[in-house]
C-alpha positions as CSV (number, residue, x, y, z in Angstrom):
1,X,-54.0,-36.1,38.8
2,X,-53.9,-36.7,35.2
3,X,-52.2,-34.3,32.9
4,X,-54.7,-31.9,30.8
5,X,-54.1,-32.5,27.1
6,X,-56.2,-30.1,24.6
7,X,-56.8,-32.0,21.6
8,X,-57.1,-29.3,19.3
9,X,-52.8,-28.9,20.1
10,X,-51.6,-32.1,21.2
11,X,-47.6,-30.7,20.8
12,X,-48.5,-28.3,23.3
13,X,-47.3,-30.1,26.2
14,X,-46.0,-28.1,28.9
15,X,-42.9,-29.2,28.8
16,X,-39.1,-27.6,27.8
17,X,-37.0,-29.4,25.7
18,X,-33.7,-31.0,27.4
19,X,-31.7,-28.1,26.0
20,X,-33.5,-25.4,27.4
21,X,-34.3,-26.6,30.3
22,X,-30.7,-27.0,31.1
23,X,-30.6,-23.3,29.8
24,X,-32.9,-22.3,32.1
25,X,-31.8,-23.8,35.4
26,X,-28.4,-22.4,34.9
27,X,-29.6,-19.0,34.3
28,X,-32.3,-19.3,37.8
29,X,-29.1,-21.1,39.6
30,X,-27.1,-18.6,39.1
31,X,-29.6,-15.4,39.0
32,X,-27.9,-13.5,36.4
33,X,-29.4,-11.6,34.3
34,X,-29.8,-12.2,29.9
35,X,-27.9,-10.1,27.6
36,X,-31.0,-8.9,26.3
37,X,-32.1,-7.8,29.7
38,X,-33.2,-4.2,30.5
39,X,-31.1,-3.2,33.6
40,X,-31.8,-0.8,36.4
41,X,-29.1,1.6,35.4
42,X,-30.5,2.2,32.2
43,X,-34.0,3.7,33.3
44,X,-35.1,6.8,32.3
45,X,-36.7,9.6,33.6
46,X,-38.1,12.6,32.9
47,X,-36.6,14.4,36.5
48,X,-33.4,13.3,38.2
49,X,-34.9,14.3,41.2
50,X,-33.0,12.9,44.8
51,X,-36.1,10.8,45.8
52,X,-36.0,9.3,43.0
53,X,-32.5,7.9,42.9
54,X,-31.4,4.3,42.2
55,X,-30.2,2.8,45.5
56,X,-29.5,-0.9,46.7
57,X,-32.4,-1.0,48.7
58,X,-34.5,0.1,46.1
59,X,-33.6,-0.3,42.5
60,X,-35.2,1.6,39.6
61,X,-37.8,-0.5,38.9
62,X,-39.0,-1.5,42.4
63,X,-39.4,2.0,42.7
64,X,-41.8,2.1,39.7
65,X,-43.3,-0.9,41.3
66,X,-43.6,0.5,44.8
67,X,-45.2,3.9,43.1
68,X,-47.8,2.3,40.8
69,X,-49.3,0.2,43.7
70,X,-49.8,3.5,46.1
71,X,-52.4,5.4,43.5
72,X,-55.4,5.6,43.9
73,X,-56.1,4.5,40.1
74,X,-54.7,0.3,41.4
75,X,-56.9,0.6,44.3
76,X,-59.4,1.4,41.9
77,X,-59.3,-1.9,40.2
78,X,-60.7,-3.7,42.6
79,X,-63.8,-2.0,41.5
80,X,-63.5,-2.9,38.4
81,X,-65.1,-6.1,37.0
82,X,-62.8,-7.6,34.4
83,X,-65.7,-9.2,32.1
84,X,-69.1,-9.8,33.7
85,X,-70.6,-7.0,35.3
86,X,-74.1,-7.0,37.6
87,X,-73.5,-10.2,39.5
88,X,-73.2,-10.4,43.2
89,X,-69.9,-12.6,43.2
90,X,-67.3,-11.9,44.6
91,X,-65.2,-14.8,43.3
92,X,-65.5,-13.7,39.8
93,X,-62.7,-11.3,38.5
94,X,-61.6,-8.1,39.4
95,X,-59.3,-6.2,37.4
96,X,-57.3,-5.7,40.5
97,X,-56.9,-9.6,40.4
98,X,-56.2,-9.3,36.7
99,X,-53.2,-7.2,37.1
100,X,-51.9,-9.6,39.3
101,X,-52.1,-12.4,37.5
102,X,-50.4,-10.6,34.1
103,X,-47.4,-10.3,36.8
104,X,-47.7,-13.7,38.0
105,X,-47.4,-15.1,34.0
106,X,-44.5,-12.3,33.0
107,X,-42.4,-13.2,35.8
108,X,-42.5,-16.9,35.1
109,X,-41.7,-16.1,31.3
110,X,-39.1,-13.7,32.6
111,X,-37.2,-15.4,35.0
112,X,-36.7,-18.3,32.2
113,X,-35.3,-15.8,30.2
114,X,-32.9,-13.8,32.5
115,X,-35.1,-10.7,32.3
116,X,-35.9,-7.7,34.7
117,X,-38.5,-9.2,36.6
118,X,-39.5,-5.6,38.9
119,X,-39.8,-4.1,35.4
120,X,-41.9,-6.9,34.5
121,X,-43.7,-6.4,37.5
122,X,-44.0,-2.7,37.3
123,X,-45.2,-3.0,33.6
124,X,-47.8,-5.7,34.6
125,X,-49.1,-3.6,37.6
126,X,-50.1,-0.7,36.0
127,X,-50.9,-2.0,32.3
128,X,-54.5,-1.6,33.1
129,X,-54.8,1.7,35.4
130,X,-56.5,3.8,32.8
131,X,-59.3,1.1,32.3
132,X,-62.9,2.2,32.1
133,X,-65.7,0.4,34.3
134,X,-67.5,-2.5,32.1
135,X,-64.7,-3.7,30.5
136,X,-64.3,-3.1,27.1
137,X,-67.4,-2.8,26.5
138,X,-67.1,0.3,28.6
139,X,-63.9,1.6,26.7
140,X,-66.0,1.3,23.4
141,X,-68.7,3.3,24.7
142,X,-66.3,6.2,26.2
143,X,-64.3,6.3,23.0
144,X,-67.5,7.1,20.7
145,X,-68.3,9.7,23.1
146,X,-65.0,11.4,23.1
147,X,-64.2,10.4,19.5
148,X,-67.7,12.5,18.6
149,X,-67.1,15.6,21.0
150,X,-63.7,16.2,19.7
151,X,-62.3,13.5,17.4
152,X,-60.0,12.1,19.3
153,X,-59.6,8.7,20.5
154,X,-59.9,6.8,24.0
155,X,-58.2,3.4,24.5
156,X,-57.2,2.1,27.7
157,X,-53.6,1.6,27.1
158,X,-53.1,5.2,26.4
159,X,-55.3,6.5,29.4
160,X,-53.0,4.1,31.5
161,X,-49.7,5.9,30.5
162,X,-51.6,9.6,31.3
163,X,-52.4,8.1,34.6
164,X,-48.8,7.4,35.8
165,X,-47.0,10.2,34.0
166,X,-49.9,13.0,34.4
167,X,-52.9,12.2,36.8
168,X,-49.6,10.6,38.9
169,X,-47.0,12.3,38.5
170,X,-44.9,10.2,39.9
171,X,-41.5,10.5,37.3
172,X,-42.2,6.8,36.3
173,X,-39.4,5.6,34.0
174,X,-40.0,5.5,30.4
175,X,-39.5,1.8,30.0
176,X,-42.2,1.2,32.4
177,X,-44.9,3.8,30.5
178,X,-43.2,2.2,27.3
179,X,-44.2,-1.4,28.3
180,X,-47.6,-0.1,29.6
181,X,-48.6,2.1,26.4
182,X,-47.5,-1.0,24.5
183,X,-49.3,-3.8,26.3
184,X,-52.6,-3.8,24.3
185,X,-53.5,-7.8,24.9
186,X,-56.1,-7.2,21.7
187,X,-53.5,-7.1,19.2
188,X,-52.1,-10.7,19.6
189,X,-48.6,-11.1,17.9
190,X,-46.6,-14.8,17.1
191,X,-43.0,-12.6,17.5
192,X,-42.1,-9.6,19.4
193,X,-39.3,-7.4,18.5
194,X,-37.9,-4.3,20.8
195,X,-38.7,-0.8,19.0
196,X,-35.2,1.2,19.8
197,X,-37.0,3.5,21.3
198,X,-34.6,5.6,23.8
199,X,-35.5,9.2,25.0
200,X,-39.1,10.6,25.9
201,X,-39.5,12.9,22.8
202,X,-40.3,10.3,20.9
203,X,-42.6,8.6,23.0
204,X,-44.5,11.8,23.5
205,X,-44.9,12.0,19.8
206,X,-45.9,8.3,19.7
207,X,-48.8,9.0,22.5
208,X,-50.2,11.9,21.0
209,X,-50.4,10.1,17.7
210,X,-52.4,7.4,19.6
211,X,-54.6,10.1,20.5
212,X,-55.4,11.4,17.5
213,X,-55.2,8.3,15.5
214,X,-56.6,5.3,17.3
215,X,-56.1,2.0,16.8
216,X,-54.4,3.1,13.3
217,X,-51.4,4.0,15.7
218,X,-52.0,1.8,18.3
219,X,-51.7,-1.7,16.3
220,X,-48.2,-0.4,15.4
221,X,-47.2,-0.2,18.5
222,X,-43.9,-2.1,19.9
223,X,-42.4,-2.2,23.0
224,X,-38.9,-1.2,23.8
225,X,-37.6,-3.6,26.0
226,X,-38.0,-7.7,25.8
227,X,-39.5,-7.2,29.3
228,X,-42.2,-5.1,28.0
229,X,-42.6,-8.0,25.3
230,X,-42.9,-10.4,27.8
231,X,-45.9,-8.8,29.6
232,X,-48.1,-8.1,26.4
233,X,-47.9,-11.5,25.3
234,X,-48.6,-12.3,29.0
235,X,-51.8,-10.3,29.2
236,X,-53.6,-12.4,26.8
237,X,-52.3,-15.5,28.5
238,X,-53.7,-14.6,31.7
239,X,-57.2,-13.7,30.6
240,X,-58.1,-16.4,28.2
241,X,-58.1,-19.4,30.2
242,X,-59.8,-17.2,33.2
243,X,-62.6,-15.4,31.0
244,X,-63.1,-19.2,30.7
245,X,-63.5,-20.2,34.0
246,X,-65.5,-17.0,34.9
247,X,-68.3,-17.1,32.2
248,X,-68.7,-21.0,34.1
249,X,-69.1,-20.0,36.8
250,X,-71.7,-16.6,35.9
251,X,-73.6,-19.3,34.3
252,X,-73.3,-18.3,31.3
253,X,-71.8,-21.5,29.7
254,X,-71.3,-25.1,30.7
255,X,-68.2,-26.5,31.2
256,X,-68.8,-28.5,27.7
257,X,-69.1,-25.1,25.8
258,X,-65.4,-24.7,24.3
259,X,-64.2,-26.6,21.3
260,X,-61.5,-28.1,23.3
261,X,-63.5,-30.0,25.7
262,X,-61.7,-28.8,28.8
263,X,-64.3,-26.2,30.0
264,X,-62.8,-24.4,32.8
265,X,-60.1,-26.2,33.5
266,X,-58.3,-25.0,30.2
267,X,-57.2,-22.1,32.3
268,X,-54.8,-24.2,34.1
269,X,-53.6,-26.1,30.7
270,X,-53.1,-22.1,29.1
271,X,-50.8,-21.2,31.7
272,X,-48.5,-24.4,31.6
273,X,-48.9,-24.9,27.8
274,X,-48.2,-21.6,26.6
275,X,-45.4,-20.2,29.1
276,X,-43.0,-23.0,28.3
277,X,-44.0,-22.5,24.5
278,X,-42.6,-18.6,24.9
279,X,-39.8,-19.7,26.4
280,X,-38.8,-22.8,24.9
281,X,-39.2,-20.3,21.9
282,X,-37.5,-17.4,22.6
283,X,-34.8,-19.0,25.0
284,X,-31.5,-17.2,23.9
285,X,-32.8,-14.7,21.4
286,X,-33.2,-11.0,21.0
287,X,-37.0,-11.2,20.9
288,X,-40.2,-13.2,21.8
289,X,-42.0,-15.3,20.0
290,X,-44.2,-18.5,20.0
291,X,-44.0,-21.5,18.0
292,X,-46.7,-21.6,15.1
293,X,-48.5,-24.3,17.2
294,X,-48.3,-21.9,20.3
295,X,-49.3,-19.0,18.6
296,X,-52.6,-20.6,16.3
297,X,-53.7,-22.2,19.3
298,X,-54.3,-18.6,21.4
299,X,-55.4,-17.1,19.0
300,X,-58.2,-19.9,18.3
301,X,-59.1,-19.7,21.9
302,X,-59.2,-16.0,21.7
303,X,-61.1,-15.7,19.0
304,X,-63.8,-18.5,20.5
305,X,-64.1,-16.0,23.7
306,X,-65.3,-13.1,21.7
307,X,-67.6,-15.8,19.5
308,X,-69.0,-17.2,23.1
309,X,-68.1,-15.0,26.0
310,X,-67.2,-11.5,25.3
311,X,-70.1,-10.8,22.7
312,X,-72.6,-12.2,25.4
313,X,-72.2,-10.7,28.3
314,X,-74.7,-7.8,29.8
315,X,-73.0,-4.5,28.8
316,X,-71.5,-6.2,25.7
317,X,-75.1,-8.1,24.7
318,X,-79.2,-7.3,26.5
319,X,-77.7,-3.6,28.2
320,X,-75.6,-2.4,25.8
321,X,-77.1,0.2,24.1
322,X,-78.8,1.3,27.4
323,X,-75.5,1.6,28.5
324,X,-73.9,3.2,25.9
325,X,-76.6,5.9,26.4
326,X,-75.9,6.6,29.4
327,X,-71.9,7.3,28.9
328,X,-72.9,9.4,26.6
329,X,-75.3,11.4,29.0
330,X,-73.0,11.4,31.8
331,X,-70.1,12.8,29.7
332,X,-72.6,15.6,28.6
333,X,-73.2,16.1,32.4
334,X,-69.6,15.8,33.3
335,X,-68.3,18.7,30.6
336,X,-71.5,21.3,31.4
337,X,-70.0,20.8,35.4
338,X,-66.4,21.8,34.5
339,X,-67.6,24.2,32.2
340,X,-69.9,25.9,34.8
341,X,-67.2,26.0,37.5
342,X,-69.9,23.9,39.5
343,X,-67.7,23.7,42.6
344,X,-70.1,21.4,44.5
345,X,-70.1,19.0,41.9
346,X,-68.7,15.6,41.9
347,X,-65.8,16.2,39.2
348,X,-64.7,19.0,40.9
349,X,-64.6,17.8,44.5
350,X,-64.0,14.1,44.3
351,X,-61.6,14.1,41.0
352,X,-60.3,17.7,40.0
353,X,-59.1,19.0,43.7
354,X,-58.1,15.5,44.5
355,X,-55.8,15.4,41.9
356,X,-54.6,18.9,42.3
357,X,-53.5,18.3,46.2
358,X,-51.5,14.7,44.7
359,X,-49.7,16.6,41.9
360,X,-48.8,19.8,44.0
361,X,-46.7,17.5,46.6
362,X,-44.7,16.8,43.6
363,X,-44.6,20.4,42.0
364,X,-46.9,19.9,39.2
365,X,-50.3,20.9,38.2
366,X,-53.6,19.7,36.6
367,X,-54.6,21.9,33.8
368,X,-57.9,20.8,34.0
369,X,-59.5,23.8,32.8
370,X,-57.0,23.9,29.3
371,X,-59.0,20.4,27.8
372,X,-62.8,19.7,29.7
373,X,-62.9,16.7,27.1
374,X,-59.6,15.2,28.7
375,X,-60.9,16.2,32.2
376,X,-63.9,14.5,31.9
377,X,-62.2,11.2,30.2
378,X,-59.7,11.2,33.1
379,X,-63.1,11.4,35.4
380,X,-65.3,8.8,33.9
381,X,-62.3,6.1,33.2
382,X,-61.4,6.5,36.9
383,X,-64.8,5.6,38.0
384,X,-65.1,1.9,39.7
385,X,-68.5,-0.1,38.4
386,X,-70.5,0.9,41.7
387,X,-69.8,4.4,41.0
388,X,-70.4,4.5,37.9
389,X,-73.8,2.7,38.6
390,X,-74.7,5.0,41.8
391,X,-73.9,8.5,40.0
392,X,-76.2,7.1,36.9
393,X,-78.5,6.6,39.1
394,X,-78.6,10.0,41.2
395,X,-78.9,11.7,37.7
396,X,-80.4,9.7,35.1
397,X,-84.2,8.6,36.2
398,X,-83.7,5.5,33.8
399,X,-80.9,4.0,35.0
400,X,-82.7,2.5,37.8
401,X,-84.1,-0.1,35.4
402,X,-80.4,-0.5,33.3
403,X,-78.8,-2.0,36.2
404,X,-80.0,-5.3,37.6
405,X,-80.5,-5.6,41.0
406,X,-78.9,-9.1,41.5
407,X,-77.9,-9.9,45.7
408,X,-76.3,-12.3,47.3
409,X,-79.3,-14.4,48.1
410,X,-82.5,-16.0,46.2
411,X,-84.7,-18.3,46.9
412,X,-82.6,-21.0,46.6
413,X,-79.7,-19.9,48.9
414,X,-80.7,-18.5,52.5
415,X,-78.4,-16.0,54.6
């Protein structure tokens, strides 16, 4: 098979230099870990509680692993389209696959490097748990409807964080809501440096700010260990070559669409071509980075996904404001439930008690009734794409005609 070259970054082979690659096979030889590394001992946690203590068996981190994997919110995300959204394919992605793949991309990068890879691991597993249905596009339209109700601000990222160390309540450590809260894959960077952060007072002052302040706190954002470093530049890695192959095979572009000429198969030239530029980049240092080359060359591809994919697709492009509508109405339909103590409705008995039951095995509580708006977020960012699309349905007469009935079959492919 001949090697995949992209002609709009020729330098961007693949390949290690002879230095670093001898770097590199002494470090996986030998299995120890970088200086720069985040080690098990040093996670931190709000409890010290017995069942949560480090052991042989099961480090600190495969823990955090181990507890993202069992909530609901990952099962979740096989529900959860990752770009197009009304198509009866089963081979496109999931954000459940998604995940997956940021871990698959972070623990290359990080075993090169001599990092933690089940913190990389944990980070990547539940980077995306507080993700909306649709997407983005689906994030967008919850924000506005939260942002208008009571000014405040709904990314993803943020949500994500409430999920394991709220909704949860599992006493995740603070590196792995750290490198979660600080994953945002929109906010592409050429170097990474570690923000110092240490103790959980300070990263309950950074989340609130994100609440209240959007993406004017959120684009500051850095994470606090090189592990958490390695899986935000890894989330756009694993997304932009796959967006690719997925809007081929919707049928929304040809394989001749992208500037570089390799259609779909850029996805395989991404994950060779811009892993070995991190590391032959950052091998040895205190941060990550990519080579200018590296670095211009995702963000070019990036930017041609929004210009050809992202701004095209169904909720992003022909149902978008039908859409949009429609969070809004169900978030007005949500808040008038809680508010009327409707205990028959489906916040109540398939989200509120729910959680309730989860937290009290772990002595906490839901204080659901203190912030509606917050309730009703939590409700409508857990929802999968079919539920989303069934409850619009049961309450909204229009919605029938929003969603696209598309099977498995037409009348060129039989059962």
């Amino acid at each position: 098979m001949a090697t995949l070259t992209n002609p709009l970054a020729p330098e961007l082979t693949g390949t290690l230099s002879a230095e670093v690659e001898q770097l590199v096979r002494e470090r996986v030889s030998t299995g120890g870990l970088s200086a720069y590394a985040c080690r098990d001992v040093a996670a931190i946690r709000r409890s010290t509680a017995e069942r949560d203590r480090d052991t042989a068996m099961r480090p600190a981190f495969v823990r955090d692993a181990e507890k993202i994997v069992h909530l609901p919110a990952y099962n979740r995300l096989g529900g959860k389209i990752q770009v197009f959204s009304f198509r009866a394919d089963d081979d496109l992605c999931r954000r459940g696959l998604h995940v997956q793949l940021v871990a698959r991309v972070a623990r290359d990068i990080g075993r090169a490097l001599g990092l933690n890879l089940d913190l990389i691991e944990a980070i990547a597993l539940g980077h995306d748990l507080g993700h909306t249905p649709f997407g983005h596009a689906g994030e967008r339209y919850l924000n506005q409807a939260f942002n208008r109700r009571c000014g405040r601000w709904f990314f993803h990222n943020v949500q994500s964080v409430r999920v394991l160390d709220v909704l949860g309540g599992r006493n995740v450590s603070l590196q792995v809501l750290d490198g979660t809260l600080c994953h945002n894959g929109e906010f592409e960077q050429q170097v990474f440096e570690t923000s110092g952060l240490a103790e959980f007072d300070t990263f309950d002052r950074v989340v609130d700010s994100c609440w209240r302040s959007g993406e004017q706190a959120i684009a500051h954002l850095r994470p606090m260990t090189l592990e958490g470093c390695v899986v935000r530049v890894s989330d756009i890695i694993a997304y932009v070559g796959k967006d690719r192959q997925d809007a081929i095979r919707a049928g929304l572009l040809p394989e001749d669409a992208f500037d570089d000429g390799l259609g779909g198969a850029y996805n395989a030239w991404a994950l060779k071509a811009f892993v070995a530029d991190v590391v032959e980049s950052s091998a040895g240092k205190d941060h990550i980075e990519m080579s200018p080359a590296g670095f211009a060359e995702l963000r070019r591809a990036k930017r041609e996904n929004y210009q050809k994919i992202y701004g095209s697709t169904e909720v992003d492009g022909d149902f978008g404001r039908e859409v949009a509508e429609l969070f809004d109405a169900l978030y007005d339909h949500e808040l008038a439930a809680l508010r009327a103590g409707d205990e028959k409705s489906a916040i109540i008995v398939q989200h509120v008690r729910p959680t309730e039951r989860r937290l009290s095995y772990y002595g906490r509580t839901y204080d659901w009734e203190d912030d509606p708006d917050q309730t009703v977020v939590d409700f409508i960012s857990s929802m999968t794409d079919d539920y989303f699309m069934a409850t619009c349905e049961a309450l909204f007469p229009s919605a029938a005609r929003v969603f696209p009935r598309r099977g498995y079959f037409s009348a060129d492919v039989r059962p």
